[in-house]
C-alpha positions as CSV (number, residue, x, y, z in Angstrom):
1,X,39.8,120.1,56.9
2,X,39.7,121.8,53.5
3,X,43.0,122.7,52.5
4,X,42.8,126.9,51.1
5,X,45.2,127.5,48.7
6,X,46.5,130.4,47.2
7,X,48.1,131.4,44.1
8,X,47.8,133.1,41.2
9,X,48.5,132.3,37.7
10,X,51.1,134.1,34.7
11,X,53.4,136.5,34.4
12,X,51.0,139.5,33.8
13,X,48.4,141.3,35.7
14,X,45.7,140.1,34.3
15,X,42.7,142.8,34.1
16,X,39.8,142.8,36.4
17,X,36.8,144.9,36.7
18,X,34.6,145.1,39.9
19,X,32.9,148.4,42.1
20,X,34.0,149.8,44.8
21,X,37.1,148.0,45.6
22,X,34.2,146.2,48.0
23,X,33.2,142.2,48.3
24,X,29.6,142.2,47.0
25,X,27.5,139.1,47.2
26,X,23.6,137.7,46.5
27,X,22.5,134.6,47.7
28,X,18.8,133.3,46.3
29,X,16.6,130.3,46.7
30,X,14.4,128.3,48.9
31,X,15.0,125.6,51.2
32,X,12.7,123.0,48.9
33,X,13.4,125.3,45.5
34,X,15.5,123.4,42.8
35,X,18.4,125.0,43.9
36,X,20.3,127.7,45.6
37,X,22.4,130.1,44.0
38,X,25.0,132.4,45.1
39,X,26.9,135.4,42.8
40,X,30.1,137.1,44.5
41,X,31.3,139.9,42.9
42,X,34.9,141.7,43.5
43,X,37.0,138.9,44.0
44,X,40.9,139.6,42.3
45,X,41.6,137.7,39.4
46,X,44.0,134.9,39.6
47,X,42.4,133.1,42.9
48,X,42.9,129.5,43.1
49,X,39.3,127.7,43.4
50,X,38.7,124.2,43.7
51,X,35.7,122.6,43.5
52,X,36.7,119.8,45.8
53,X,37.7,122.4,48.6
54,X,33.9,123.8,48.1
55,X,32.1,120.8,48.6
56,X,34.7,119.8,51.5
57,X,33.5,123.3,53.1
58,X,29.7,122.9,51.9
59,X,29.6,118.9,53.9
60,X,31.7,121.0,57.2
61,X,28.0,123.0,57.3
62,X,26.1,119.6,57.5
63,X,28.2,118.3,61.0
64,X,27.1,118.2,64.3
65,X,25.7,115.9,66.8
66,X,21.9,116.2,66.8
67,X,21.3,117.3,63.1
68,X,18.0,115.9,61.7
69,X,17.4,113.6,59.2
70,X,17.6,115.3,56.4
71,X,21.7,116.0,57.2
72,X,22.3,112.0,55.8
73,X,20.7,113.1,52.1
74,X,21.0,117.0,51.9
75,X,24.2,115.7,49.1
76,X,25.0,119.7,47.9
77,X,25.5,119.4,43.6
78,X,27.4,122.0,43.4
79,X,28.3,123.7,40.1
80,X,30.5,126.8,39.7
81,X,28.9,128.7,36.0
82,X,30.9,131.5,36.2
83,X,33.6,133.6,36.9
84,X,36.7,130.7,36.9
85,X,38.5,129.7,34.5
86,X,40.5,126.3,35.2
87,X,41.1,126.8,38.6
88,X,41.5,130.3,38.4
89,X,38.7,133.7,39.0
90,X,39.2,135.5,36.2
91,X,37.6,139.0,37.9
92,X,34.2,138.8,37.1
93,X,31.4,137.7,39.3
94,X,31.6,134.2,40.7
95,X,28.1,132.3,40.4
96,X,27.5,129.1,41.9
97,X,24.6,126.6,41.9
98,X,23.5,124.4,45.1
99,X,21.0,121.9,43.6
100,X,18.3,120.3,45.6
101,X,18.6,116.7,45.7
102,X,15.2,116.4,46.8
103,X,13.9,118.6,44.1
104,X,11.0,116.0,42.5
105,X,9.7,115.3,45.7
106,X,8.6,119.5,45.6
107,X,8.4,120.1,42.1
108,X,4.2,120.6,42.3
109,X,4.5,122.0,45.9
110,X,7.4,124.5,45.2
111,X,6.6,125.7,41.3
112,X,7.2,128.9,39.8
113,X,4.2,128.3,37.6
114,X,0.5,129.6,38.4
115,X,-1.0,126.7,40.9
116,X,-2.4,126.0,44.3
117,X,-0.3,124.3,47.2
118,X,-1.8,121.2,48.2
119,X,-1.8,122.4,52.2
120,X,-1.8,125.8,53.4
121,X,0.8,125.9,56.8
122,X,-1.6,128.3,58.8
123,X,-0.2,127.5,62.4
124,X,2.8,130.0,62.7
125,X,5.5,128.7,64.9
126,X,6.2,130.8,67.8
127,X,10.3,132.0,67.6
128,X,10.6,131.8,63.8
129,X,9.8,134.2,61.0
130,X,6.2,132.9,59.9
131,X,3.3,135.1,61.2
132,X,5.8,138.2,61.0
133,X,6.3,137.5,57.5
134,X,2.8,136.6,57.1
135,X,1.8,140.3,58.2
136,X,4.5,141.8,56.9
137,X,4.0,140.5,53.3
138,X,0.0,139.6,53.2
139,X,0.7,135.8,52.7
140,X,-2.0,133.7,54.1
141,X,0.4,130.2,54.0
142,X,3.9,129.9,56.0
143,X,5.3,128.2,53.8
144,X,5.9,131.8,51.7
145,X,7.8,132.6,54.1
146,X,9.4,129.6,55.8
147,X,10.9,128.2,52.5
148,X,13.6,132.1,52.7
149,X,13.7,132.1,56.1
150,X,15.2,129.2,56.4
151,X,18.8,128.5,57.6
152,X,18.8,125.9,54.8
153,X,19.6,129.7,52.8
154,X,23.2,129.4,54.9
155,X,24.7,126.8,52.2
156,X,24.6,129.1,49.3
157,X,26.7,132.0,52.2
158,X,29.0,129.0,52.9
159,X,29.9,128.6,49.3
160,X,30.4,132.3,49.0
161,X,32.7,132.0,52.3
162,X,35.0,129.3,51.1
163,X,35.9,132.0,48.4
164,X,36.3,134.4,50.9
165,X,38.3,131.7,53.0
166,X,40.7,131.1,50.0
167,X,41.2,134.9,49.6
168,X,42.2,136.0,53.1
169,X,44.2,133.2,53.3
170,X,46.4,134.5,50.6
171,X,47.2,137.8,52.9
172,X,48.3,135.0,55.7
173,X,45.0,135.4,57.7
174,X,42.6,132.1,58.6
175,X,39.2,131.5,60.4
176,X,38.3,128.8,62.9
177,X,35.5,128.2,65.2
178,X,34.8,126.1,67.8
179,X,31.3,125.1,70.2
180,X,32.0,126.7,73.8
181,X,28.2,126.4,75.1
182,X,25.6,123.6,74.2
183,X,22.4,122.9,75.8
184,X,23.7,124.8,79.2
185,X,27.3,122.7,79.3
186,X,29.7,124.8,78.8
187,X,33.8,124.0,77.7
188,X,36.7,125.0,79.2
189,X,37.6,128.7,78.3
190,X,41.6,127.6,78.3
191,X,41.0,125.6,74.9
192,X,41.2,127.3,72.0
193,X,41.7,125.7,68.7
194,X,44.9,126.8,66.3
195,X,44.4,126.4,62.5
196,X,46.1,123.3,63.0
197,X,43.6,122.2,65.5
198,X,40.3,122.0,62.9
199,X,39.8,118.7,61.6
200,X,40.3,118.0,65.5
201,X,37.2,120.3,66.1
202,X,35.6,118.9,63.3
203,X,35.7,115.3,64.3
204,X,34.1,116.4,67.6
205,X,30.7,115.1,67.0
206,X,29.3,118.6,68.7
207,X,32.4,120.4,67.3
208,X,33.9,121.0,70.7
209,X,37.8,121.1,71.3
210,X,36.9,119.6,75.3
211,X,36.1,116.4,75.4
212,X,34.8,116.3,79.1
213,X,31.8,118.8,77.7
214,X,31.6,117.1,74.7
215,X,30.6,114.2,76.5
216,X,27.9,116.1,78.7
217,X,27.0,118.0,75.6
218,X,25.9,114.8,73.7
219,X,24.3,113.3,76.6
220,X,22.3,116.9,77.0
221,X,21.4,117.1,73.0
222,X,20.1,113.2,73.6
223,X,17.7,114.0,77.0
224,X,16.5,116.6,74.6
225,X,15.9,114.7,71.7
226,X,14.0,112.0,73.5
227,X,11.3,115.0,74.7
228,X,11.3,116.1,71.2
229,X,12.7,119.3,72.3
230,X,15.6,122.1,71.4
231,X,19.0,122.9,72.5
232,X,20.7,126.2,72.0
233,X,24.3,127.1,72.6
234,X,27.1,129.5,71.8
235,X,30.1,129.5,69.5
236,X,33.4,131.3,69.3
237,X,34.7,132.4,66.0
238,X,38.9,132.7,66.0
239,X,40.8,135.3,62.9
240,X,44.1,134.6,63.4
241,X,47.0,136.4,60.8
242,X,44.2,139.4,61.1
243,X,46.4,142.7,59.9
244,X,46.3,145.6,61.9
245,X,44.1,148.3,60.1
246,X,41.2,146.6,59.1
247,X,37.6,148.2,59.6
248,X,37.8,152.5,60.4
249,X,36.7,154.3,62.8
250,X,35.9,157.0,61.1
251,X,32.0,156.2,60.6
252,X,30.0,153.8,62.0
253,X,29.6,151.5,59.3
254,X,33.2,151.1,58.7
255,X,33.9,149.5,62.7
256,X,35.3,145.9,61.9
257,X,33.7,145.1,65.2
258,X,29.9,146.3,63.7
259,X,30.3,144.2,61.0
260,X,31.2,141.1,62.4
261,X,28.2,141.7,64.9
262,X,26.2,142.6,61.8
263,X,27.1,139.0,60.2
264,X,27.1,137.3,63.1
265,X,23.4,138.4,64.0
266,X,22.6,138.0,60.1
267,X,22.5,133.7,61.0
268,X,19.5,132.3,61.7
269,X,18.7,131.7,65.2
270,X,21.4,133.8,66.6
271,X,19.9,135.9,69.3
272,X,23.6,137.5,70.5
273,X,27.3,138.5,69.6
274,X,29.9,139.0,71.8
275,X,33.1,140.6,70.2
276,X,36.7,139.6,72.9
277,X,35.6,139.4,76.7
278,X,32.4,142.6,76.4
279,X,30.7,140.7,79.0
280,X,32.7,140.1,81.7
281,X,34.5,142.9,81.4
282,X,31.3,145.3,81.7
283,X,31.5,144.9,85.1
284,X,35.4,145.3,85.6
285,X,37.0,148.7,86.6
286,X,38.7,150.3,83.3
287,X,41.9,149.3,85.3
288,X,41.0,145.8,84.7
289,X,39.4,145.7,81.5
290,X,41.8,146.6,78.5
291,X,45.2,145.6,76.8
292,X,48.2,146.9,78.0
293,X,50.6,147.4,75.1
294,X,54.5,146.7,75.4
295,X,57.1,147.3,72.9
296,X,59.3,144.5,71.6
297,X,62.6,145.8,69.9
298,X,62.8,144.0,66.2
299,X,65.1,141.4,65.8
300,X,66.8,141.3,62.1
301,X,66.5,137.2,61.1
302,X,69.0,135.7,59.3
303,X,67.2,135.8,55.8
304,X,67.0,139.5,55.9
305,X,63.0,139.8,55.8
306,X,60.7,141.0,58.7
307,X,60.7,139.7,62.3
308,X,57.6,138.8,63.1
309,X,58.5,138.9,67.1
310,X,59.4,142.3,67.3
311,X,57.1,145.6,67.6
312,X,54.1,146.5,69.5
313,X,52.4,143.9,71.5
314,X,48.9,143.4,73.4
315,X,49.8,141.0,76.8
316,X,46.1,140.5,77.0
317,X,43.7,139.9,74.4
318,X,40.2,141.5,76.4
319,X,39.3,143.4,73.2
320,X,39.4,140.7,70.9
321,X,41.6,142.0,68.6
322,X,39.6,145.5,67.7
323,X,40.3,149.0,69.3
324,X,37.8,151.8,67.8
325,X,36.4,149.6,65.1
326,X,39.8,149.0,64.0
327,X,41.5,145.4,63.8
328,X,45.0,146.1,66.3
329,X,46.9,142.7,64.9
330,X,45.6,140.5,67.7
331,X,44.0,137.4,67.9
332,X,40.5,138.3,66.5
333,X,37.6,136.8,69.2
334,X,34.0,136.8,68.4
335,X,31.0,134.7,69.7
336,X,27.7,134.1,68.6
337,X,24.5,132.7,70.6
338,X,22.2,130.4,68.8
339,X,18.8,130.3,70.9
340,X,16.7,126.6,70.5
341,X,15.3,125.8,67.5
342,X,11.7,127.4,66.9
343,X,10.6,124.6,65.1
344,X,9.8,121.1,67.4
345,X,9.8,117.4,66.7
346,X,7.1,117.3,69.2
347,X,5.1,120.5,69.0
348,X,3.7,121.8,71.9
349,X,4.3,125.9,71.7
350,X,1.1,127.6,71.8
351,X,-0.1,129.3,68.4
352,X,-3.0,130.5,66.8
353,X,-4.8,128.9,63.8
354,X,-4.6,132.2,61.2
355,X,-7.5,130.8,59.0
356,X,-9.9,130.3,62.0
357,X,-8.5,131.9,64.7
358,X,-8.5,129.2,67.1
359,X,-5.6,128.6,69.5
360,X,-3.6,125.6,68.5
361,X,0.1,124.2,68.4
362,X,2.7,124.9,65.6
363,X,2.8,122.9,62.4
364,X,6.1,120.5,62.8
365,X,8.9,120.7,59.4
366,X,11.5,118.4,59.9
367,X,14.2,119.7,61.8
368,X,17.1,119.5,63.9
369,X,17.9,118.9,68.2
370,X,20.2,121.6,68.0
371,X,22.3,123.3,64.5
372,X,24.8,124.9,67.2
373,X,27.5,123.2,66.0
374,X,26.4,123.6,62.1
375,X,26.2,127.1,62.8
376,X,30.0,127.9,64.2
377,X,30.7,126.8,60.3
378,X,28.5,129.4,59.3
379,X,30.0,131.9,61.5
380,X,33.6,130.8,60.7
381,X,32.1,131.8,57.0
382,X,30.7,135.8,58.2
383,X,33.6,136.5,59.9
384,X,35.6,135.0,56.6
385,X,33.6,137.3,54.4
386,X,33.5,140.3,56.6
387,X,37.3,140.3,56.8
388,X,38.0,139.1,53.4
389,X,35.8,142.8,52.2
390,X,37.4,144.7,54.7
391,X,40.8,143.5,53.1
392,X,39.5,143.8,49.7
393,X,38.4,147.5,50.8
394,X,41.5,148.5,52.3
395,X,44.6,146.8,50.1
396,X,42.3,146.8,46.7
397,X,44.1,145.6,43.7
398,X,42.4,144.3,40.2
399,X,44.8,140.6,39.9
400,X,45.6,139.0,43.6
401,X,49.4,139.7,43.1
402,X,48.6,143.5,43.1
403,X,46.8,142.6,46.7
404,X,49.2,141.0,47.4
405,X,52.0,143.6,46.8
406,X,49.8,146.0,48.6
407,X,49.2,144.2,51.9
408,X,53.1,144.1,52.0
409,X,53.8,147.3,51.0
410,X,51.3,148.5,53.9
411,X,53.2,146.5,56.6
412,X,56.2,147.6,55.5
413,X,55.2,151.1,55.8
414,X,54.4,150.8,59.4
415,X,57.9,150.4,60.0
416,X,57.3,148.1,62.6
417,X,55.5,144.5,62.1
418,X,51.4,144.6,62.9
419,X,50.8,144.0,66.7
420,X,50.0,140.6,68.3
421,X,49.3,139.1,71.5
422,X,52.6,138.7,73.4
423,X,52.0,135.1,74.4
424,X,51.7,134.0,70.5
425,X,48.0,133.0,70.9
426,X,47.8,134.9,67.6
427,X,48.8,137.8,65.9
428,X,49.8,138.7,62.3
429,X,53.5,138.4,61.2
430,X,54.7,139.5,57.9
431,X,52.3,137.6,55.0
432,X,54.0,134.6,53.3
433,X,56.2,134.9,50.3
434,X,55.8,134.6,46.8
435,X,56.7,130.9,47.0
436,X,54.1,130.0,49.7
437,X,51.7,132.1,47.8
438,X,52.0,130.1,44.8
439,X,50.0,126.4,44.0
């Protein structure tokens, strides 16, 4: 499990310059370009970044039981060629490169200079972006539009999310995911994974916290694999340490819950996103369906700083830590449904030749039995992002102690600690001190 750090560096407030108070970033590349290339933009200044904790989190994108063969070679070379200065952001933009290990092999096929491709793709896959695309943008080979839309495009957001990760970390928040649904075998709801609990989750070969589904998951993605077909499956994304007072509900693209949704969707394959319990409790009475809240008088600790027990509490967590597009200090709960891969290691999907019009079956590109467990690292890295801009957004601060010192002085404010969910599955306390902040 990469290890997030947090800490900033010198006595001073060192000066920063970014727009909006907002997390900006640009990813850009193709999946068989020389490389992929991400810029982040409005990070605070004095943000611990290592380069070993980005590869760590680039190789947790390349797990899962069932990944295709191009998992045991896709090594990510990454470089970092801007924005940090040793070991530290410095407040400009971030740029990193994700090199293509494979890059000679594509050189001819994939060049930016005038040319012909040796073979036109001109079979669209049924499920996937090509004959869209094709329309949409007047291509007459797939390949112009496969190369983007593939998910292949989710390493260079992964590198931008371990950023992300290391920043919300420092206001005491942290993301995990873990597989709940693969290939129709669904886990035990009752297991959740803690922050603790991730390089447990990640040494599941599907990424699964039970092992009872794991095993029928595994035996489904192999029955699968040996028809040369696709599995599709859900994942839940865990925030806990999530603030109250994230997101707004003021306009609709200020809901925290809307955004997550709106980066959840954003991943390749996912066809649905689920924010707390929204579907089972759709058809519960309103008696049944929301979070009571309870007070809990404040108990003064011993070192004099904030209890973390005390104040307002949800007993239930239905709403998945959001009320009105606003995070309430519970347990943040969010799931995201992958369908089966579009793409087949034995095609047999119906298509339509576009060159000669003649029905057909797609083209096959390597791929993968099933990326759902891949994916729940991708969606660990939307939610990271989302809450990481909404933070940036709503404490602000040029240097990470000012964010720091304004997440606090927020809290303190309330008078009364965030609220969390009365049986400890996960609320925020009062964010670590100086020294905990500090590498």
């Amino acid at each position: 499990m990469p290890s997030f750090i947090c800490g900033w560096g010198g006595s001073g407030e060192p000066a920063a310059s970014y727009i909006g108070l907002v997390l900006r970033y640009l990813t850009a590349g193709e999946s068989h370009g020389r490389a992929l290339v991400v810029v982040v933009e409005g990070l605070p200044a004095g943000l611990t970044v290592r380069s070993e904790g980005l590869a760590e989190e680039l190789a947790r994108r390349r797990l899962g039981y069932g990944r295709g063969p191009r998992m045991r070679f896709e090594a990510d070379e990454v470089s970092i060629l801007s924005g940090v200065r040793h070991g530290r952001t410095i407040g400009s933009p971030v740029a990193i490169e994700i090199g293509n290990t494979e890059w000679p092999k594509w050189e001819e096929e994939m060049s930016p200079s005038p040319g012909q491709p040796k073979r036109r793709l001109t079979a669209p896959r049924p499920g996937h972006a090509d004959l869209a695309g094709m329309q949409k943008y007047g291509f007459d080979d797939a390949r112009d539009v496969l190369e983007r839309a593939s998910a292949r495009e989710t390493a260079a957001r992964v590198a931008a999310g371990y950023l992300a990760k290391e920043l919300i970390a420092c206001l005491g928040m942290v993301v995990v995911s873990h597989v709940v649904a693969l290939g129709g075998e669904v886990a035990d709801a009752g297991l959740r994974p803690r922050p603790e609990d991730l390089d447990l989750v990640d040494a599941s070969p599907v990424r699964c916290m039970d092992s009872d589904a794991e095993a029928r998951m595994i035996a489904a993605v192999k029955a699968a694999a040996k028809e040369g077909d696709s599995l599709g499956g859900v994942v839940e994304v865990l925030g806990y340490g999530v603030p109250v007072g994230l997101g707004s509900h003021v306009h609709w693209d200020r809901r925290l819950d809307a955004l997550i949704a709106q980066g959840l969707m954003s991943i390749q394959a996912v066809k649905g996103v689920e924010i707390g319990d929204a579907f089972e409790i759709s058809g519960a009475r309103g008696s049944q369906a929301h979070d009571a809240i309870v007070w809990v008088p404040p108990v003064p600790t011993s070192s004099g700083s904030r209890d973390v027990t005390g104040g307002y509490h949800r007993t239930t967590d239905r709403a998945g830590g959001i009320e009105g597009g606003i995070s309430t200090g519970s347990l943040l709960v969010a799931r995201a449904s992958m369908k089966p891969l579009a793409t087949l290691n034995r095609p047999v999907l119906g298509t339509v030749d576009v060159a000669t019009k003649e029905p057909t079956v797609s083209f096959k590109e390597r791929t993968d039995v099933t990326a759902v467990p891949a994916m729940g690292v991708v969606a660990e890295t939307m939610v990271a992002l989302v809450l990481a801009n909404e933070a940036t957004r709503k404490f602000g601060g040029d240097s990470l102690a000012e964010m720091v010192r304004n997440q606090d002085a927020f809290l303190a404010s309330l008078g009364e600690t965030p609220s969390s969910v009365a049986t400890g599955s996960g609320g925020a306390g009062a964010s670590a001190d100086v020294t905990n902040r500090t590498s």
